[in-house]
DSSP file (Angstrom, degrees, kcal/mol; ACC not computed):
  #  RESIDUE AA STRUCTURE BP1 BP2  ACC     N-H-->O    O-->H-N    N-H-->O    O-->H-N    TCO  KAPPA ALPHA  PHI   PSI    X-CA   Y-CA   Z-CA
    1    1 A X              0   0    0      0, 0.0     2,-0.5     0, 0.0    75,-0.5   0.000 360.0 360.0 360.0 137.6    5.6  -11.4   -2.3
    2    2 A X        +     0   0    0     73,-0.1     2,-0.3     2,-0.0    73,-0.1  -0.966 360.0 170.7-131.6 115.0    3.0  -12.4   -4.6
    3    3 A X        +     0   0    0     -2,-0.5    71,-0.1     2,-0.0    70,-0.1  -0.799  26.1 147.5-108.4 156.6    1.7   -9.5   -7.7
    4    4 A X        -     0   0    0     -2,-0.3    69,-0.2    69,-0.1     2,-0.1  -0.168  38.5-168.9 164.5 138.4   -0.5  -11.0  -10.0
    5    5 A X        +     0   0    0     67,-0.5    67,-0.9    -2,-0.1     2,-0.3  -0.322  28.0 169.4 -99.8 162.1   -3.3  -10.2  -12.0
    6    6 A X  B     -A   71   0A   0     65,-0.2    65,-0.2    -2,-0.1    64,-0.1  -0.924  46.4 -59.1-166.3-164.6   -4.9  -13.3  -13.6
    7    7 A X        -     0   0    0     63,-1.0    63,-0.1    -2,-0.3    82,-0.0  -0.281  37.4-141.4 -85.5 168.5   -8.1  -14.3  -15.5
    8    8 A X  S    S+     0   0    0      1,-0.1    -1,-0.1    -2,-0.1    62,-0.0   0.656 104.9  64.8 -94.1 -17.5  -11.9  -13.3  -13.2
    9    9 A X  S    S+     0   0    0      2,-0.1    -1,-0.1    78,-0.0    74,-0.1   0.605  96.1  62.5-101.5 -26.7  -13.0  -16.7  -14.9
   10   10 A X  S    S-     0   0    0     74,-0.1     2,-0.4    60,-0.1    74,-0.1  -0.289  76.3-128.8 -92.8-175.5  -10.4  -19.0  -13.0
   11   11 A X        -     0   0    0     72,-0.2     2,-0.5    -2,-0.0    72,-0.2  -0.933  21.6-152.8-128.4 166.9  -10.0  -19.8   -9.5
   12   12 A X        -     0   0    0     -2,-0.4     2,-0.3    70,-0.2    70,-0.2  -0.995   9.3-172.1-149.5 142.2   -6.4  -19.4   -8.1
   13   13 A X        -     0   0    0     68,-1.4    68,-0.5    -2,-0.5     2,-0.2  -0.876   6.1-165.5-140.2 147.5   -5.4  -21.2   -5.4
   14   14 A X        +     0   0    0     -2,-0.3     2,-0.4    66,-0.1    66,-0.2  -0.675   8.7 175.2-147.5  80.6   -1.6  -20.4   -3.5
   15   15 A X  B     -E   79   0B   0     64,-1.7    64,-1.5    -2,-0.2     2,-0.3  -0.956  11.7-179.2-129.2 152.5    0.4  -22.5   -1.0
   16   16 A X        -     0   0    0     -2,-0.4     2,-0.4    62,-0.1    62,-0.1  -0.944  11.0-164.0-150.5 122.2    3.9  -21.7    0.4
   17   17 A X        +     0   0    0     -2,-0.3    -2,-0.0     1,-0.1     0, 0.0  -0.986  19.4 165.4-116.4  98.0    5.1  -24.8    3.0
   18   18 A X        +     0   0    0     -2,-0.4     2,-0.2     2,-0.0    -1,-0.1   0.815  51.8 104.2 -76.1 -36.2    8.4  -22.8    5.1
   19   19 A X        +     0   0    0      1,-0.0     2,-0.3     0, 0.0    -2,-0.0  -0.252  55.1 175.8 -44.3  91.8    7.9  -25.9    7.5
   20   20 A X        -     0   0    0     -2,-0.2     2,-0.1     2,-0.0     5,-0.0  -0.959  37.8-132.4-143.8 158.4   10.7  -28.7    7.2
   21   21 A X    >   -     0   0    0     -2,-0.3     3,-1.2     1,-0.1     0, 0.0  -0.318  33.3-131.4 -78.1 162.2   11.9  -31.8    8.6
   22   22 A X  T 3  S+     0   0    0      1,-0.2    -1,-0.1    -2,-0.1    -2,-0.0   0.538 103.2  59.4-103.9  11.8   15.5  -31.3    9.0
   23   23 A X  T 3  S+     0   0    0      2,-0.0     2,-0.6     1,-0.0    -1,-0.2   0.336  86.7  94.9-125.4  38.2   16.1  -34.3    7.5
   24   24 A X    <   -     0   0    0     -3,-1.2     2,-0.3     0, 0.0    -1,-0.0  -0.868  64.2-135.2-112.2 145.0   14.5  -33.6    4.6
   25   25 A X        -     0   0    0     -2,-0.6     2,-0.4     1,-0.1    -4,-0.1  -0.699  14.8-123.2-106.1 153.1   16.1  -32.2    1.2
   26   26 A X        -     0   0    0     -2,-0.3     2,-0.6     2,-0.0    -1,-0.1  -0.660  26.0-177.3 -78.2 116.6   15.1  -29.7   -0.9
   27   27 A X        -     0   0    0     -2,-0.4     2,-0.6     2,-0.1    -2,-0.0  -0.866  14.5-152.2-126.5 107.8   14.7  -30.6   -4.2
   28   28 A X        +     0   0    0     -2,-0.6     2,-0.5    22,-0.0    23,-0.0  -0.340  34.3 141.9 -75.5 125.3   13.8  -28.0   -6.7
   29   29 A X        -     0   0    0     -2,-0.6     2,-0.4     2,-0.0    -2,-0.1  -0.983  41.2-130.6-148.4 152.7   11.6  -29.4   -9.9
   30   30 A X        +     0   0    0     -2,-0.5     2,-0.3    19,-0.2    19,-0.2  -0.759  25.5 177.2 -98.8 152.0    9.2  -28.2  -11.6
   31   31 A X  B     -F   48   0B   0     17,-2.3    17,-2.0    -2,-0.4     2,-0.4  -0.884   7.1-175.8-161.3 138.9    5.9  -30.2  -12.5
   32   32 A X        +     0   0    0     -2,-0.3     2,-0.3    15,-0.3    15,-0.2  -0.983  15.4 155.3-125.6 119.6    3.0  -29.3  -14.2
   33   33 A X        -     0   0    0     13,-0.4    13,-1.6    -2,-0.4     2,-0.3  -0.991  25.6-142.7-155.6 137.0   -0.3  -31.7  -14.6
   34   34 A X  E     -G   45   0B   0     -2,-0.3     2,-0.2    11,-0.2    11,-0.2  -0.847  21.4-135.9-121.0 156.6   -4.3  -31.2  -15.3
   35   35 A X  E    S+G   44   0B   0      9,-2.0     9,-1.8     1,-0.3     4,-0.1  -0.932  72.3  29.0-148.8 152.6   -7.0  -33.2  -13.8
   36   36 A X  S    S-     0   0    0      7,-0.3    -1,-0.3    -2,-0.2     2,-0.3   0.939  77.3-160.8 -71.0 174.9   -9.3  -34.4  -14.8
   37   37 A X  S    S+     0   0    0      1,-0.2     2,-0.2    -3,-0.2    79,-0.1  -0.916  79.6  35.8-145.5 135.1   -8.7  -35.2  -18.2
   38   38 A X  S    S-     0   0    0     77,-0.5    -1,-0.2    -2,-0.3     2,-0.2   0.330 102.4-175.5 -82.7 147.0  -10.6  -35.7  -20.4
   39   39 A X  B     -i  116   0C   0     76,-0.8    78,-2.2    -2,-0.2     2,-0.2  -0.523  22.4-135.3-112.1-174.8  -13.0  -32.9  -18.6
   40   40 A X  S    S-     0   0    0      2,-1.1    46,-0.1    -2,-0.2    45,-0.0  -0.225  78.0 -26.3 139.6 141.2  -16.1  -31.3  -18.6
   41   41 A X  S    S+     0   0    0     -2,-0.2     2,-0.3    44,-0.2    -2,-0.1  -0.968 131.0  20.9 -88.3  -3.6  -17.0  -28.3  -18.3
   42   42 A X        -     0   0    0     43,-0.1    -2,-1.1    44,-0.1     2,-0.2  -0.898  55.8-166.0-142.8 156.1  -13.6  -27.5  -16.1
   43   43 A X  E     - H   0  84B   0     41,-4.5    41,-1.4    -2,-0.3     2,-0.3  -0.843  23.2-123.3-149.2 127.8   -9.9  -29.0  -15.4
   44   44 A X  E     -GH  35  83B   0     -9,-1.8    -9,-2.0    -2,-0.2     2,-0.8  -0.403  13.1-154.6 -55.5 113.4   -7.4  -28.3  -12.8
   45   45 A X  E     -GH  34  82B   0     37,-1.7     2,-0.9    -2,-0.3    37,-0.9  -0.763  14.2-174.5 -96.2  91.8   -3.8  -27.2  -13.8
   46   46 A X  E     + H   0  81B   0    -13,-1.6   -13,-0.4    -2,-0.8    35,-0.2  -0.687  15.1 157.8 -46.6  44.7   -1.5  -28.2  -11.0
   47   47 A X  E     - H   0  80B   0     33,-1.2    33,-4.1    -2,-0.9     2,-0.3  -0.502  18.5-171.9-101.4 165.0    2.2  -26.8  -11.6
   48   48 A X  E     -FH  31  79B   0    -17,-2.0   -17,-2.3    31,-0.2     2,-0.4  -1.000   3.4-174.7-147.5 139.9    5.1  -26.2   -8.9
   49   49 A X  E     - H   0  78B   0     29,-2.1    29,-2.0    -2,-0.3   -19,-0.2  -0.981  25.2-135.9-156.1 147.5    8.5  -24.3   -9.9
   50   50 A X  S    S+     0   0    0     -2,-0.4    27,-0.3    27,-0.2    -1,-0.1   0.698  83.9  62.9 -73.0 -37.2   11.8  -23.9   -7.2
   51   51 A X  S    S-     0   0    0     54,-0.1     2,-0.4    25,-0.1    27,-0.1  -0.381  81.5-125.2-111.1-173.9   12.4  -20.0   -8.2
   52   52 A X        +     0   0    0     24,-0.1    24,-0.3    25,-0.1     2,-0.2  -0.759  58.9 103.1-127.1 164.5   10.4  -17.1   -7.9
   53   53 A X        -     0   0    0     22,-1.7     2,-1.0    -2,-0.4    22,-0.2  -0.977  69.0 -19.7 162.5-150.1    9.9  -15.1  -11.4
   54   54 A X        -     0   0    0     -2,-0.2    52,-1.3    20,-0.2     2,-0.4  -0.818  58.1-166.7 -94.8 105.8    7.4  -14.4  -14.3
   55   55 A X  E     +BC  73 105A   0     18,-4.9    18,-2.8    -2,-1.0     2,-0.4  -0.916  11.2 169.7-120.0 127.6    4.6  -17.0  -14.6
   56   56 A X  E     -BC  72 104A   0     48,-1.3    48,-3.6    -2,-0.4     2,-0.5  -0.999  11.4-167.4-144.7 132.2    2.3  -17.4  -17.3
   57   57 A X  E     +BC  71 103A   0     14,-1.7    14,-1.6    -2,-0.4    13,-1.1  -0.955  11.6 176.5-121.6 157.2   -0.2  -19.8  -18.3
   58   58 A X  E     -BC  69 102A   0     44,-0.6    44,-3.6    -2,-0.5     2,-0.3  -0.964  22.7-144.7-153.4 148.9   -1.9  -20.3  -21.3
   59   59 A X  E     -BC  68 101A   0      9,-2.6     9,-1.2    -2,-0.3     8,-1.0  -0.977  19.0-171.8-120.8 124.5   -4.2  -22.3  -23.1
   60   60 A X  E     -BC  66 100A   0     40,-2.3    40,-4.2    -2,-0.3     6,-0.2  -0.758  20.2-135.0-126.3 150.1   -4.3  -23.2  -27.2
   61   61 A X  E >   - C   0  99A   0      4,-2.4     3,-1.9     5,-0.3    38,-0.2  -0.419  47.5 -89.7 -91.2-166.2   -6.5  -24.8  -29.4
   62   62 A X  T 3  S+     0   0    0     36,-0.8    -1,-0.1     1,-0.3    37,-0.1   0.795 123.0  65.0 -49.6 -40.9   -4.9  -27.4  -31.9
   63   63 A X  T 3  S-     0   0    0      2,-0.1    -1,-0.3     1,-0.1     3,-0.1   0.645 114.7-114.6 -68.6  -2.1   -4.3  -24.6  -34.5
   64   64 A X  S <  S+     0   0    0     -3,-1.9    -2,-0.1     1,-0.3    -1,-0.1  -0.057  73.7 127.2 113.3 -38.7   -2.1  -23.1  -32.4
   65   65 A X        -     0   0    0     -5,-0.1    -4,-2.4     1,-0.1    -1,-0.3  -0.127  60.9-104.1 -65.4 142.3   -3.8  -20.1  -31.6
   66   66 A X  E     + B   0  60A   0     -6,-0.2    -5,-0.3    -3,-0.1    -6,-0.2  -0.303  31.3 174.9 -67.2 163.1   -4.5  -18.8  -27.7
   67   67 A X  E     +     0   0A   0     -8,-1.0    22,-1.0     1,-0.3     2,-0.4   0.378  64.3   7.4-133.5 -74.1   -7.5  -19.2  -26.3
   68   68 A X  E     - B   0  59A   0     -9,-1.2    -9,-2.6    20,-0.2     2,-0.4  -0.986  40.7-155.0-124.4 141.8   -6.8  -18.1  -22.7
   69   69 A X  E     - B   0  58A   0     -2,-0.4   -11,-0.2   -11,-0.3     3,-0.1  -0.921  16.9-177.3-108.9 123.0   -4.2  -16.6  -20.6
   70   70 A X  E    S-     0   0A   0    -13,-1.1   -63,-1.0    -2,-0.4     2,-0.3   0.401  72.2 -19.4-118.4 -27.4   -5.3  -18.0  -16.9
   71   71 A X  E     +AB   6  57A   0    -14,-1.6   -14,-1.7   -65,-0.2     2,-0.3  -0.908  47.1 175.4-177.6 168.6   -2.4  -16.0  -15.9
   72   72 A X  E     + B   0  56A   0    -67,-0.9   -67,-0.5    -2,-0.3     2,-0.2  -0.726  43.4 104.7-177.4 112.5    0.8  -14.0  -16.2
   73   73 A X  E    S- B   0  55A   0    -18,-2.8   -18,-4.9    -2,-0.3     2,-0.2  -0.891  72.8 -62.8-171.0-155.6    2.5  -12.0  -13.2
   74   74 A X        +     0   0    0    -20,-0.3     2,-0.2    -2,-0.2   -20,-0.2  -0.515  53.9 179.8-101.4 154.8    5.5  -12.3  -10.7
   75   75 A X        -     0   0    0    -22,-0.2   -22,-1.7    -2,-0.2   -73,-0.1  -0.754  26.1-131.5-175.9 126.7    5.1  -15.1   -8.4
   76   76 A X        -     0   0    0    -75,-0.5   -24,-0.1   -24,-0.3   -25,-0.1  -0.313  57.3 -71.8 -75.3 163.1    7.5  -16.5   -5.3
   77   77 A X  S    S+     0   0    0    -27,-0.3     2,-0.4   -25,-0.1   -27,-0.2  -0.268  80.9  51.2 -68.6 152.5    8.2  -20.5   -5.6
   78   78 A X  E    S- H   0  49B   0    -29,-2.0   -29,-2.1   -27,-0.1     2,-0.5  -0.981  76.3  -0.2 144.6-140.3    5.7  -23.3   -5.0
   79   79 A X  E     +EH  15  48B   0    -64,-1.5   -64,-1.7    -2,-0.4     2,-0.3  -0.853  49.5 171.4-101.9 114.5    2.7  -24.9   -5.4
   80   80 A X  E     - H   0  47B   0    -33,-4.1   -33,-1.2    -2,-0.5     2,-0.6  -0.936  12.7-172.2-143.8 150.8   -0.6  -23.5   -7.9
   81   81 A X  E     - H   0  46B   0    -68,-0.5   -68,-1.4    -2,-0.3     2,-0.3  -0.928  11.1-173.1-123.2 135.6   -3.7  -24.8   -9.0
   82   82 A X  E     - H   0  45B   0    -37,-0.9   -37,-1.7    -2,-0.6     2,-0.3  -0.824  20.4-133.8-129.1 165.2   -6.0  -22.8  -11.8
   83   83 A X  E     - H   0  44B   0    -39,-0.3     2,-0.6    -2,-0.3   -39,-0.2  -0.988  12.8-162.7-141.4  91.3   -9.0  -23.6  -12.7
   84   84 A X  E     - H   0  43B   0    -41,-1.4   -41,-4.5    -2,-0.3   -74,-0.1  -0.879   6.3-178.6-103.9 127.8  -10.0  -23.8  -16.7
   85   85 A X        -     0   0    0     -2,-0.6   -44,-0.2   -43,-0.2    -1,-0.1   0.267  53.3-110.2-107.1  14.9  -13.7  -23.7  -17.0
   86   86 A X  S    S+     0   0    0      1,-0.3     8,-0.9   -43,-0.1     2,-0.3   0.900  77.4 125.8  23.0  83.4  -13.1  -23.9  -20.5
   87   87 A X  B     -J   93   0D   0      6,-0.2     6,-0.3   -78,-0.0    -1,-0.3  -0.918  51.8-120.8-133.8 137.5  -14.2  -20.6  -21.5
   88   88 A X    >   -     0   0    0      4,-2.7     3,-3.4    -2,-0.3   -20,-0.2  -0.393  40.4 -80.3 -94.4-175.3  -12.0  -18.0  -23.6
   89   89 A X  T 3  S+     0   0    0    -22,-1.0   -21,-0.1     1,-0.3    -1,-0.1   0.625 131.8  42.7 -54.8 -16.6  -10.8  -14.7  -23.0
   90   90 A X  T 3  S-     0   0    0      2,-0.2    -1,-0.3   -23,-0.1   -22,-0.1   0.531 113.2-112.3-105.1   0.3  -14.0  -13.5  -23.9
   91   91 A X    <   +     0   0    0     -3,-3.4    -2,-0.2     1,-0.4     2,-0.0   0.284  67.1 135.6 103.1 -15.0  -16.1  -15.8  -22.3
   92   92 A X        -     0   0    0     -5,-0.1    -4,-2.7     1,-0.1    -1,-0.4  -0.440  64.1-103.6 -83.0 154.9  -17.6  -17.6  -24.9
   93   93 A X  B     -J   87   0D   0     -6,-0.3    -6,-0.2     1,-0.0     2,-0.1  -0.799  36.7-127.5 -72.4 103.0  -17.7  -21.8  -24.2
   94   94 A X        -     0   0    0     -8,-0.9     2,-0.1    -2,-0.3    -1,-0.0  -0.283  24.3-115.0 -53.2 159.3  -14.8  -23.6  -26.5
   95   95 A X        -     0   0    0     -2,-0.1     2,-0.7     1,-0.0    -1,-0.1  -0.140  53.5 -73.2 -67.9 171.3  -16.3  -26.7  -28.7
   96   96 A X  S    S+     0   0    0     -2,-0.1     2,-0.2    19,-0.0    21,-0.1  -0.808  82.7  71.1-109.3 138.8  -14.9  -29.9  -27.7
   97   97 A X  S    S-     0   0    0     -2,-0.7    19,-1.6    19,-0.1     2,-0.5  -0.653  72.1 -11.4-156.6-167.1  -11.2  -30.9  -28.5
   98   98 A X  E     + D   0 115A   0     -2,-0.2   -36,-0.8    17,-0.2     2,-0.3  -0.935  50.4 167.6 -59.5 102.8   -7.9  -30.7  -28.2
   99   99 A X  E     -CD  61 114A   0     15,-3.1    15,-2.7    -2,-0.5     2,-0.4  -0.856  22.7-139.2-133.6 151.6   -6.4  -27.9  -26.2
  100  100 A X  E     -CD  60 113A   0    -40,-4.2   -40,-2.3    -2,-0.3     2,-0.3  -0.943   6.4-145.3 -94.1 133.4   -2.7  -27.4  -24.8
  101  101 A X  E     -CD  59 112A   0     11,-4.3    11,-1.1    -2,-0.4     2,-0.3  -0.807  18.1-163.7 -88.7 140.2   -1.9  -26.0  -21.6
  102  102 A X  E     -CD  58 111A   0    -44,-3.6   -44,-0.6    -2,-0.3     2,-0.3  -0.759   6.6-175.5-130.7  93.5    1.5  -23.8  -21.8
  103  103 A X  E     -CD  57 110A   0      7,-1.7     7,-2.6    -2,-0.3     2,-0.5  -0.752   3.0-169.4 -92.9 103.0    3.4  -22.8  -18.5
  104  104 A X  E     +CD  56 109A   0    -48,-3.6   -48,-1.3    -2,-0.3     2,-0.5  -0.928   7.4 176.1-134.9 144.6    6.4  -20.6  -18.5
  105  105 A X  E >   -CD  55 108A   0      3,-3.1     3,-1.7    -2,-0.5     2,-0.6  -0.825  59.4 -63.0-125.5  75.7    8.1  -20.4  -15.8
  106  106 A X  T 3  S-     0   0    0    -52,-1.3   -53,-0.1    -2,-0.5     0, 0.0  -0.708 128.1 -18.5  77.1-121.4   11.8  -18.1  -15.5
  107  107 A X  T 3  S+     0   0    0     -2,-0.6     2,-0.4    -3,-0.0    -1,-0.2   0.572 125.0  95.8 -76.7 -21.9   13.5  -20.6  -18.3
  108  108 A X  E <   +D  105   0A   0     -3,-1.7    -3,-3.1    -4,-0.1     2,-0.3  -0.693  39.6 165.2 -93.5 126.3   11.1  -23.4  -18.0
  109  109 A X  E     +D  104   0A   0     -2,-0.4     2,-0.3    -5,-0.2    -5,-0.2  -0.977   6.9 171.3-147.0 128.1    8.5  -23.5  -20.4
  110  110 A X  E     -D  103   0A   0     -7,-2.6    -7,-1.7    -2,-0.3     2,-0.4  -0.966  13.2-162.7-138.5 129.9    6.4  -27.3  -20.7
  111  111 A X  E     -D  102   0A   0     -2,-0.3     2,-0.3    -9,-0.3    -9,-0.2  -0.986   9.5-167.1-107.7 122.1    3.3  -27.6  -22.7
  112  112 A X  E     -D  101   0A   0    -11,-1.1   -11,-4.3    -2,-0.4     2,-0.1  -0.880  19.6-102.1-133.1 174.2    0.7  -30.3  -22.5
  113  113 A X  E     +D  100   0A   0     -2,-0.3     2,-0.3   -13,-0.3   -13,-0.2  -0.276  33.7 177.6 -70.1 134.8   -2.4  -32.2  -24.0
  114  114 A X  E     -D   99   0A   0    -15,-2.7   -15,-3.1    -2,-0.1     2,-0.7  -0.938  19.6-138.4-140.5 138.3   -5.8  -31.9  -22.8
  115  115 A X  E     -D   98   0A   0     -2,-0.3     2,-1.2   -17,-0.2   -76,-0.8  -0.721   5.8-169.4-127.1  84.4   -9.4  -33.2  -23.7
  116  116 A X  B     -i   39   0C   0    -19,-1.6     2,-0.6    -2,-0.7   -76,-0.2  -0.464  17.1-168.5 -80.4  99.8  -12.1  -31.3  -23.6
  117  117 A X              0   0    0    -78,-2.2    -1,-0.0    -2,-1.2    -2,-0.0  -0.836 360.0 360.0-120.7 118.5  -15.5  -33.9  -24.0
  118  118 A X              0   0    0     -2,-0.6    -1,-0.1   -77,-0.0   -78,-0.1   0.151 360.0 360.0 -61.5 360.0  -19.2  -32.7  -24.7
């Protein structure tokens, strides 16, 4: 089951693999990664997490402060791509910098660096 509300400004992308070799193991990991970077005007945020739960991503500029929430809802395990077109909540077009991406995920919560070039 998948609820979730997310930003109108991102693109959301969803795939769920039931399909397995039966000699393949299950390994539950998380991984989170954006591409490219450095971008412009947009960057792909890539994460995967094993359990199903409360998922939120976010993006901050160097001061700390949010810029955009690309999403935050209920979400079964796998694989998700957003889309930051680097725009804030309001719309407006960040300056170019240093932003964080912030993923939490159940208990797992990983932030990383990203490079926003004019």
């Amino acid at each position: 089951m998948l609820l979730c509300q997310w930003s109108n400004i991102g693109v959301f992308e969803y795939e769920y693999n039931t399909a397995l070799d039966e000699n393949e193991l299950i390994k539950p990991e998380y991984s989170l990664s954006n591409y490219p970077n450095p971008f412009n005007p947009g960057t792909k945020i890539v994460f995967n997490f094993p359990e199903e739960g409360n998922v939120k991503l976010e993006i901050f500029n160097i001061k700390g402060e949010k810029v955009k929430t690309l999403m935050d809802c209920y979400m079964s395990p796998g694989r998700s791509e957003m889309i930051w077109n680097g725009k804030d909540d309001n719309g407006k077009t960040v300056s170019s910098g240093i932003y964080f991406y912030k993923l939490k995920a159940g208990k797992y919560e990983k932030t990383k660096k990203m490079i926003l070039l004019k």
